[in-house]
Each structure stands twice: as C-alpha cells, then as structure tokens.
C-alpha positions in Angstrom: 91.7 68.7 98.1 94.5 66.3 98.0 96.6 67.3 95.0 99.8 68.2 96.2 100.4 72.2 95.2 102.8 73.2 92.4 104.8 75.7 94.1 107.9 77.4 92.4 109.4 81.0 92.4 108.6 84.1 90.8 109.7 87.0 91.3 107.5 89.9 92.4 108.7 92.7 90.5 108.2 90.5 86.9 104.3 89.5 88.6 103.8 92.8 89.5 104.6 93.7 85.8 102.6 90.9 84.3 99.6 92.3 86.9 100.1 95.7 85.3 99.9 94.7 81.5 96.9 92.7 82.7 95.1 95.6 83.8 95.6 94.5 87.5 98.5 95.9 88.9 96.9 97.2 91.3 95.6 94.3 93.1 99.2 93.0 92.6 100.8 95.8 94.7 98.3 95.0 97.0 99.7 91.7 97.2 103.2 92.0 96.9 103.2 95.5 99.2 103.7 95.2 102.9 101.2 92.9 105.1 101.9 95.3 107.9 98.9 97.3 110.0 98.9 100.7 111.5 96.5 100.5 114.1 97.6 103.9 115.5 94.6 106.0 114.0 91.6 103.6 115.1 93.9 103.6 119.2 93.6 107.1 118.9 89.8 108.2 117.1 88.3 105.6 119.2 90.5 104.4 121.6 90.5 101.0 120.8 93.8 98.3 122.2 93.6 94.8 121.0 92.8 92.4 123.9 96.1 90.8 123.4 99.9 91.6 122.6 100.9 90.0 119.0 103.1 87.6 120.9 100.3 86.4 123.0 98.0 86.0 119.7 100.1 84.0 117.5 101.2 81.8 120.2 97.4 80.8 121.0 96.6 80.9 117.6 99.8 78.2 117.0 98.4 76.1 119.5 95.1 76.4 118.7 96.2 75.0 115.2 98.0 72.3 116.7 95.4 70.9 118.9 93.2 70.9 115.6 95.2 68.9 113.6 96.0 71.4 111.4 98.2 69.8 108.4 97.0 66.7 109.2 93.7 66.6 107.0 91.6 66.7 110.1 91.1 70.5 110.5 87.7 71.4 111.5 86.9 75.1 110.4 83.8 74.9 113.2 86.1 74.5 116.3 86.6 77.9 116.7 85.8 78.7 120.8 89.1 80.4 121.6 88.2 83.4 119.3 85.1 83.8 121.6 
C-alpha cells in the first residue's frame, strides 16, 4: 500500500481487557491465546499425516518467499505451484 505501518507495543492482557469491555473478548483470546495445532484427533479418526515434517514446510515455504520477492514489493499472490 506503501504507507509504512505504525507499529508499537501493547500489551495483551490490557487488549484483551479493552476486547472484553468491547463486547469482543472473545475474539481477542482467540488472538492473543496460543497459535499452536493438535492434529492428534484428525491422525487418529481418519488417519491423516501431513505430507511433510514442519521443518521441511517452513523451509520450502522460506524459499518459496524468497524466490518471489517477498518484501520487495514484487510479490505475486498467483505464483503459487509449490503448494500443488
């Protein structure tokens, strides 16, 4: 968009209060809450494994982003054949 972001700290436990008051808090522990995924009940109802190891993923996905120019204002949402 080219308008450099406004970043600065917050801390989560006075958003996650704001969020509350506002009727979202919710959403905002959501948010704040742990990013992490058990995949242990889909492995075992249906037997699913991811094709590859987290490792191997973010390593592609890193290079994949680099080879796109990702950062550089030149990243094109359509190249996308490694997810294929």
């Amino acid at each position: 968009l080219g308008v450099a972001p406004r970043l600065f700290a917050f801390p989560p436990r006075l958003l996650e209060l704001a969020a509350r008051a506002a009727g979202r808090g919710q959403e905002a522990r959501r948010l704040l809450g742990s990013l992490e995924v058990d995949s242990a009940l889909i492995r075992r109802e249906l037997g699913w494994a991811p094709r590859h190891a987290l490792e191997e993923g973010l390593a592609e996905t890193a290079r994949w982003f680099r080879a796109a120019g990702a950062g550089s204002g030149s990243f094109d949402r359509a190249e996308t054949t490694w997810l294929e």
